[in-house]
C-alpha positions as CSV (number, residue, x, y, z in Angstrom):
1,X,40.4,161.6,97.9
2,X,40.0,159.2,95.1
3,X,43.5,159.6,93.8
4,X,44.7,159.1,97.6
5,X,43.1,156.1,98.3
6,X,43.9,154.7,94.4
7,X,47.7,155.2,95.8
8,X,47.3,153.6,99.2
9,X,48.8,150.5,99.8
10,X,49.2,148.5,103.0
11,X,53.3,146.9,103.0
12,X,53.3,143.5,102.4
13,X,53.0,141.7,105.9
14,X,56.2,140.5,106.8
15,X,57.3,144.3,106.3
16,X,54.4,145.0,108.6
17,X,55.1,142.8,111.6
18,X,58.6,144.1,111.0
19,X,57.4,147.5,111.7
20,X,55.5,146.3,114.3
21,X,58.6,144.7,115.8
22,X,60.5,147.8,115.7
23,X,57.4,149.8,117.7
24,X,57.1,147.5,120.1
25,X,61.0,147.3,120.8
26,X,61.2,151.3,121.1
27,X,58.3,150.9,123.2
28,X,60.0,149.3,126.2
29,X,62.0,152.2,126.8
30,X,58.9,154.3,127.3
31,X,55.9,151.9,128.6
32,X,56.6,150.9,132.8
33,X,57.6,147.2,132.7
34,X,56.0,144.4,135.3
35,X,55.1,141.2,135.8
36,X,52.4,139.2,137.2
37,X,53.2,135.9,139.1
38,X,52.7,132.6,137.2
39,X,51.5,128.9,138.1
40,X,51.9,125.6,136.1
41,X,48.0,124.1,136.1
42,X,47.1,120.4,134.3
43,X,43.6,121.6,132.4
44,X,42.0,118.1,130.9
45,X,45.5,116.5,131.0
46,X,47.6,119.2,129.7
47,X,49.9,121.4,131.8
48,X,49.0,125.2,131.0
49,X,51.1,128.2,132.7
50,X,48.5,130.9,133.8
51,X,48.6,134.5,135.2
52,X,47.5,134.7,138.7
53,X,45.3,137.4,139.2
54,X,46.0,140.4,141.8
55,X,49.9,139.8,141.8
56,X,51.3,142.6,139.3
57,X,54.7,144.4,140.3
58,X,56.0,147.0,138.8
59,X,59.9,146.4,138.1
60,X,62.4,149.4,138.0
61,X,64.0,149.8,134.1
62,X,67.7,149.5,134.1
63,X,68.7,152.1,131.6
64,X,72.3,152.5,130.0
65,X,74.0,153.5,126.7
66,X,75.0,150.2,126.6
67,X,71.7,148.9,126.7
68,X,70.9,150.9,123.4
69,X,73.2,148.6,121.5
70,X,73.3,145.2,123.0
71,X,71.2,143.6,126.6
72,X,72.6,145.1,129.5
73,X,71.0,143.2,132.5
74,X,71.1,143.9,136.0
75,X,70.0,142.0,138.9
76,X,66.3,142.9,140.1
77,X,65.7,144.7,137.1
78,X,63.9,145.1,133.7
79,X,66.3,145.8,130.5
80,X,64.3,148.0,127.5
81,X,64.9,146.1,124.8
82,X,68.2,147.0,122.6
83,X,69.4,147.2,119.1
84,X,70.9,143.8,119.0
85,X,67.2,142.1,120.8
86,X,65.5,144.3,118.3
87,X,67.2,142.1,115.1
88,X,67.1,139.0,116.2
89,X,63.4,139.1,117.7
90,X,62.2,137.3,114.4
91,X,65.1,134.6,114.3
92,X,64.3,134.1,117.7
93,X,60.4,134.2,116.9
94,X,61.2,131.8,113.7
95,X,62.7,129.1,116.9
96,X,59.9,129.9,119.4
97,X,57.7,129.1,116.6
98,X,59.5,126.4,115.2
99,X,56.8,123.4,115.7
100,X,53.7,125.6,114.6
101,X,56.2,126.6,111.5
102,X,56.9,122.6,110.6
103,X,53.4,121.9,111.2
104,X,51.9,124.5,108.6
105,X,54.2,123.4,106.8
106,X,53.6,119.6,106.4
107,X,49.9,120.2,106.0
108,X,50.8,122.3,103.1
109,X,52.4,119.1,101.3
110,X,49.2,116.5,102.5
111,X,47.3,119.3,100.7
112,X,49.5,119.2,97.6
113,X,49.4,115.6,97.4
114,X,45.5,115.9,97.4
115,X,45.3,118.3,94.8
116,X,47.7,116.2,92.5
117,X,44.9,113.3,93.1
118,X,42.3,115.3,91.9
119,X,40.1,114.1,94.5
120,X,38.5,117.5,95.5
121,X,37.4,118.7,91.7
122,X,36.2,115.0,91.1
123,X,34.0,115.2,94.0
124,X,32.4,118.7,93.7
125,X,32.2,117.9,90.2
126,X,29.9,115.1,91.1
127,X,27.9,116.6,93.1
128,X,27.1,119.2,90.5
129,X,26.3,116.3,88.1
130,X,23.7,114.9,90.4
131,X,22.5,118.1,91.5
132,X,22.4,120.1,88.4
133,X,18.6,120.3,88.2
134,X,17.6,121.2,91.7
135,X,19.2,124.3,92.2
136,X,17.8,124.9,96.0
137,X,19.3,121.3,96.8
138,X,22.6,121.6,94.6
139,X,23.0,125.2,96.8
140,X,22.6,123.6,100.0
141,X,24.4,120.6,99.8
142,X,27.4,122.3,97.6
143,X,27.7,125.2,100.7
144,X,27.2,122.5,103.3
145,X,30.5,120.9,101.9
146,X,32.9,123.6,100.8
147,X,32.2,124.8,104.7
148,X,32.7,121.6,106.5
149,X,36.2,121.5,104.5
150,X,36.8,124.9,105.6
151,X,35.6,124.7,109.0
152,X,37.8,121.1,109.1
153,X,41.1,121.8,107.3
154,X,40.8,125.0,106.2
155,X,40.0,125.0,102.6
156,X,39.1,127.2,100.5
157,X,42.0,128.5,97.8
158,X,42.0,124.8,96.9
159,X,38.6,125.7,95.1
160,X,39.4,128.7,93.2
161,X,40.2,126.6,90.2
162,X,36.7,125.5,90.3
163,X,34.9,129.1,89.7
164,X,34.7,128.8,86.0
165,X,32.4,125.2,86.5
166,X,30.2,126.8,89.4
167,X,29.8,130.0,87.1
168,X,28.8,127.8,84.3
169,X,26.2,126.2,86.8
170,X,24.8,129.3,88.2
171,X,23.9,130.5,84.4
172,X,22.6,127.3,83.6
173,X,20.1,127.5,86.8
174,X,19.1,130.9,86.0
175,X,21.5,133.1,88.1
176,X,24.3,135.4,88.1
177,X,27.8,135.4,88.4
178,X,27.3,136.8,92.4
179,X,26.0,133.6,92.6
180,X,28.0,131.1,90.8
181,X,31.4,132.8,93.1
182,X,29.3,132.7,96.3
183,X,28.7,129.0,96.0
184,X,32.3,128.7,96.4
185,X,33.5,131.9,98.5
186,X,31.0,132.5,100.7
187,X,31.0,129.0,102.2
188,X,34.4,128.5,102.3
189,X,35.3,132.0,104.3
190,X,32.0,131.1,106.3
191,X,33.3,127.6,107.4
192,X,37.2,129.1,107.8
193,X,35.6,131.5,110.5
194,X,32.9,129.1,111.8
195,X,36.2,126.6,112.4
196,X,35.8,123.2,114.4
197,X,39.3,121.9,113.9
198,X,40.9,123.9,111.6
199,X,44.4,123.1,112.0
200,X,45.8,126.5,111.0
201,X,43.5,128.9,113.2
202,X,42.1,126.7,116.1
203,X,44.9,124.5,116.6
204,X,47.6,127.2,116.5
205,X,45.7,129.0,118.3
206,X,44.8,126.4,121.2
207,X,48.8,125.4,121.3
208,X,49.9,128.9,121.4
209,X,47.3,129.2,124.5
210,X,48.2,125.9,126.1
211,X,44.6,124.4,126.2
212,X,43.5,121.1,125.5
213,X,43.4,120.9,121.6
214,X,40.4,120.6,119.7
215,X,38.3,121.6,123.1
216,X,34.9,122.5,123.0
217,X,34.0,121.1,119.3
218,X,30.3,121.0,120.5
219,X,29.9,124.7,121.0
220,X,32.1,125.0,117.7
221,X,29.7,122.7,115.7
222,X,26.8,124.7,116.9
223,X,28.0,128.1,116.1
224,X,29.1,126.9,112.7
225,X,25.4,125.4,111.9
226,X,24.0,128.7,112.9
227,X,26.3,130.4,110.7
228,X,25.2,127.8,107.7
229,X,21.7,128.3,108.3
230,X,21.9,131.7,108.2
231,X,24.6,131.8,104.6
232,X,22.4,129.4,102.9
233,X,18.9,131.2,103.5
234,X,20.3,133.8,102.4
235,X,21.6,132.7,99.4
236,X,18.6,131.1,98.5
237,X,16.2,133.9,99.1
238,X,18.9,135.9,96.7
239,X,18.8,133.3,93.8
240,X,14.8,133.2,94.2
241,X,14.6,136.9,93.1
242,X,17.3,136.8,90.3
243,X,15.6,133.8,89.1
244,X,12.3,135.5,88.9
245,X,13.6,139.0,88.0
246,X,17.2,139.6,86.5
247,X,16.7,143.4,87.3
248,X,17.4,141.7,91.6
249,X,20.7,140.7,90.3
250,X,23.7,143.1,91.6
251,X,24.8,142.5,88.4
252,X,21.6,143.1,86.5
253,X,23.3,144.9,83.4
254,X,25.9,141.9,82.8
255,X,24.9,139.9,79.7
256,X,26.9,137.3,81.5
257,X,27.8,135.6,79.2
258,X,30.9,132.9,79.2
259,X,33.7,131.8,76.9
260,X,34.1,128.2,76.1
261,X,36.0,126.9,78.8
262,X,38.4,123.2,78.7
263,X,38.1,123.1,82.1
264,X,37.5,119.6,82.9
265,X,37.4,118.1,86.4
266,X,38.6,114.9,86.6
267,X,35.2,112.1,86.7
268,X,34.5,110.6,90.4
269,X,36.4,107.5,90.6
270,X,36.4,104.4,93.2
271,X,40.2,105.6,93.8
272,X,39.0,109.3,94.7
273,X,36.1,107.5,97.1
274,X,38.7,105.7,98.6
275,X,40.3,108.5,99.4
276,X,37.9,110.3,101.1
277,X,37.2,107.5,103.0
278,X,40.3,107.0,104.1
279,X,41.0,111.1,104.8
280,X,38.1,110.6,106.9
281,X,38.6,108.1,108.9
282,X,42.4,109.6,109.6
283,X,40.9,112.8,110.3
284,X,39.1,111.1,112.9
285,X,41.5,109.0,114.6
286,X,43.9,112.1,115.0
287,X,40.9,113.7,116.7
288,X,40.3,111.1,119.0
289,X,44.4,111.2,119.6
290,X,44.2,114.6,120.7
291,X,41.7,113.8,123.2
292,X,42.0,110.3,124.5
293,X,45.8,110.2,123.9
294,X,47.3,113.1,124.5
295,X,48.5,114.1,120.9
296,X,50.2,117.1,120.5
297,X,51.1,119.2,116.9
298,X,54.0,116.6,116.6
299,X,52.2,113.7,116.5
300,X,48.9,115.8,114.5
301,X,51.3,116.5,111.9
302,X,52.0,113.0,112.2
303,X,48.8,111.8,111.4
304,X,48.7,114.5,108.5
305,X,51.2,112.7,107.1
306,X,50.0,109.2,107.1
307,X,46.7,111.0,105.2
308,X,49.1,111.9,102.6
309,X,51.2,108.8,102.5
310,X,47.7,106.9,102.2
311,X,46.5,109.2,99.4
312,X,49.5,108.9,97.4
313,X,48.6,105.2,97.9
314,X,45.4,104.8,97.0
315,X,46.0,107.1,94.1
316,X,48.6,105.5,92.6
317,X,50.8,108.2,92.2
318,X,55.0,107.6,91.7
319,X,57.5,109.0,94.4
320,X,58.9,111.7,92.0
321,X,55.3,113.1,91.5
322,X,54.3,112.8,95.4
323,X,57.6,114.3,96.2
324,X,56.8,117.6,94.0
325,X,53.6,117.9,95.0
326,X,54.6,117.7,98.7
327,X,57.2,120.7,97.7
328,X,55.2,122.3,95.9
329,X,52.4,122.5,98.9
330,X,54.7,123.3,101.0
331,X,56.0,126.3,98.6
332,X,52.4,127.7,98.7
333,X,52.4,127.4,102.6
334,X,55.3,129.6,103.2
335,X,54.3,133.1,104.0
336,X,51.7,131.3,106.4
337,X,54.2,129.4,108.2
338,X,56.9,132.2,108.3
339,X,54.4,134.8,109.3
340,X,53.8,133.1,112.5
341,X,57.8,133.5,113.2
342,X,57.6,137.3,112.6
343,X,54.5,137.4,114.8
344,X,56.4,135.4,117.6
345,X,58.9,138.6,117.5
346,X,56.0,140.9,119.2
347,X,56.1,138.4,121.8
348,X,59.9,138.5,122.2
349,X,60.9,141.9,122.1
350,X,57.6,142.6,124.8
351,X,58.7,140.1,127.2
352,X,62.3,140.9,127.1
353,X,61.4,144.4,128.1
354,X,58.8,142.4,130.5
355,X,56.1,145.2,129.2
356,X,53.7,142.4,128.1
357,X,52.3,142.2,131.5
358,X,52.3,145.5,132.1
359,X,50.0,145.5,129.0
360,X,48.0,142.8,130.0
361,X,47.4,144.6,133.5
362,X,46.1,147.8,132.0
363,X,43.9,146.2,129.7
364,X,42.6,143.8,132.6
365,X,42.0,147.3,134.1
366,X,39.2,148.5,131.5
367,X,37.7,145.3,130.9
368,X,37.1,144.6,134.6
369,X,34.4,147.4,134.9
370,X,32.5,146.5,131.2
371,X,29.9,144.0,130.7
372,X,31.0,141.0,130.1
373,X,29.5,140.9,126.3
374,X,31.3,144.0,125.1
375,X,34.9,142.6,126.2
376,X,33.9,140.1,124.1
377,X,32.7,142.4,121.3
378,X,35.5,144.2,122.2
379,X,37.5,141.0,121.1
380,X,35.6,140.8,118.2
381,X,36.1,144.4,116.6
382,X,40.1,144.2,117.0
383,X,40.2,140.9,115.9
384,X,38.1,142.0,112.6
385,X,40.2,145.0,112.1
386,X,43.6,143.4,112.5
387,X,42.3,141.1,109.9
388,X,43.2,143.6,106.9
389,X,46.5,143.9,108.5
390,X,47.6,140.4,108.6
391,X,45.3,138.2,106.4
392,X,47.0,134.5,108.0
393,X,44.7,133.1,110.6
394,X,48.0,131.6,111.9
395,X,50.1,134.6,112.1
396,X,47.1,136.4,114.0
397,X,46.9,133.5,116.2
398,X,50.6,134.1,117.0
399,X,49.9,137.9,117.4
400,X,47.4,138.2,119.9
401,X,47.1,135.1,121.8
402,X,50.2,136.0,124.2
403,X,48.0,138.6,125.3
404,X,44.3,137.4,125.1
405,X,44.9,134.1,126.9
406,X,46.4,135.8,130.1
407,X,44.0,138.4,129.8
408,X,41.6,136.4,130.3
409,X,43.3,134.7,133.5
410,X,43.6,138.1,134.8
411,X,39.6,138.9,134.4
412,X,38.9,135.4,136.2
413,X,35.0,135.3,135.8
414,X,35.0,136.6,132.2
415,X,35.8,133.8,130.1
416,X,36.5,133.9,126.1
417,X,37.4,130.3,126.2
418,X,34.9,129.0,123.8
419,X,34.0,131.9,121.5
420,X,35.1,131.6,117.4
421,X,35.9,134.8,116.5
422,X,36.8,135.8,112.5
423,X,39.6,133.6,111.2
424,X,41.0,133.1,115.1
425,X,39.3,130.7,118.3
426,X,40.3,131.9,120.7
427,X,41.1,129.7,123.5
428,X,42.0,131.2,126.9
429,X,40.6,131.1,130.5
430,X,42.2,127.4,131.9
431,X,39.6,127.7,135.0
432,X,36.8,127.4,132.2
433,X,38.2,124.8,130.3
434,X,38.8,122.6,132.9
């Protein structure tokens, strides 16, 4: 068993959404295709396209050699999906996709230009400076940050080059390594699926389901301090007992100790303040855009940008450096953006068969006659387990919100509008968000 599960390996996941692809194209020539009728709504200001409940029709399959090898339509009728739709699904996808794609993209490159300022280290840094010798204080305030950024933008791999600093910290305050990683990796994954406005899981998400973006923050805010509260107590309550007893540590038999380390984050400067200041304020303004103004990705990534363009700025840094550090932000971006391209494929192969509403229908039909709370949990268990299968937030987003968001119009009452769910929001009933 041990030798099977040493030589188990999931594909890499643009091999896996290819499979998937492939599936779901062979499935249209076996699953009854239908479709439910569909209405253009304006929800807070933005026109949504919903499923109108009670109004699914089958539709006869028009099934030929041809249509084996390349679309064969015929008036009145469905087409199962061919060879030809089956490879070019993701090209298609990769079009359909196109402004979430450019938008991952261009956040990638803001990142990368904030990286090469050094702004992040320089602040963390300080805080452990100030910090250093109340280590129930330096946990809280250190979690209470590296979530907000991950609730906010979606940090968290920007920190990794931090561990060796927080591991020095959590031996110098009496823990363990557990610790020293969960200061960083626990509240970063904690405020990535507590996320307020995380541009690459709530946004997507919201866009893909044509809500108003950055809806219900309040309930987001909430169920990320609930989240913090309960992360932090924890942790604390942990690094009591290790500091009293190094025989409570997980790692009790690790000498822990540390080689000497040159890892040296660069000091807090007024330029570095500056910048956050200015990220902030930015931030903020493309918030209230998206609300009072009607901003869409376009102009979001728009505003990303001018948080960039300010940064290099403030920072000082010359065109050739922003430049590469744009590319190379971008470079680390691009199984995230493509991903959602390959997801978009499901999408397209499903509705060219016009089997996604037959899908939709059928799920509509079990979850009508459940409590309310375990659809949700429902929700919640394939959302976790697709989550080893496709690790982007993004590319889940693109996965399963075709289907959630009209499920939901299809269940009417039940509403999954507001719930944050692991690494995806998901935004869907238009009759509760407006």
């Amino acid at each position: 068993m041990k030798r099977f599960i040493s030589r188990l390996q999931i594909p890499h996941v643009f091999a896996l959404l290819t499979m998937v692809v492939l599936v779901c194209s062979l499935l249209t020539w076996v699953i009854p295709s239908g479709e439910f009728e569909r209405e253009t709504r304006e929800v807070s200001g933005v026109e949504r396209t919903v499923v109108v409940p009670d109004t699914f029709s089958t539709v006869p399959k028009h099934v030929s050699a041809r249509g084996l090898f390349y679309r064969d339509e015929s008036p009145g009728m469905a087409s199962p999906d061919s060879l030809e739709g089956f490879l070019s699904a993701i090209p298609r996808g990769m079009v359909g996709a196109a402004e979430i794609i450019f938008f991952i993209f261009i956040i990638g490159g803001v990142f990368g230009i904030l990286q090469d300022t050094g702004t992040i280290p320089a602040v963390l840094h300080s805080i452990l400076d100030r910090l250093r010798h109340s280590w129930r204080l330096l946990t809280v305030v250190l979690m209470t940050v590296i979530a907000i950024g991950g609730s906010t933008l979606g940090m968290g791999e920007e920190l990794i080059p931090l561990v060796p600093i927080f591991l020095i910290v959590s031996k110098e305050i009496g823990c363990d390594r557990i610790y020293g990683v969960a200061l960083v990796y626990v509240a970063g994954a904690v405020g990535f699926a507590a996320a307020t406005t995380n541009p690459f899981t709530v946004n997507i998400a919201q866009g893909i389901a044509e809500v108003p973006l950055n809806s219900a923050i309040p309930f987001r805010l909430a169920f990320l301090v609930c989240c913090l509260l309960i992360t932090i107590t924890y942790m604390l309550r942990y690094g009591s007992k290790v500091r009293e007893d190094r025989a409570n540590s997980i790692m009790a038999d690790d000498p822990f100790e540390l080689p000497a380390t040159s890892v040296e984050p660069p000091p807090l400067r007024p330029a570095h303040i500056a910048i956050v200041a200015a990220c902030i304020a930015i931030f903020a303004f493309i918030l209230y855009a998206v609300q009072a103004m009607g901003w869409w990705l376009a102009e979001m990534a728009g505003g990303f940008i001018l948080m960039g363009l300010a940064a290099a700025i403030i920072a000082r840094l010359p065109v050739a450096a922003t430049t590469r550090a744009v590319v190379r932000g971008m470079e680390e971006m691009t199984v995230a953006a493509l991903v959602v391209g390959f997801a978009r494929g499901i999408t397209i192969v499903l509705e060219d068969g016009m089997v996604l509403d037959t899908l939709i229908h059928s799920a509509a039909g079990v979850l009508q006659h459940v409590p309310r709370f375990v659809a949700a949990e429902g929700m919640l268990v394939f959302q976790s387990v697709l989550n080893f299968f496709i690790p982007s937030g993004s590319g889940q987003a693109a996965v399963t919100m075709p289907l959630m968001a009209p499920l939901s119009d299809v269940l009417g009452a039940v509403s999954y509008t507001h719930l944050t769910l692991p690494t995806i929001p998901f935004e869907c009933s238009s009759r509760w968000a407006a």
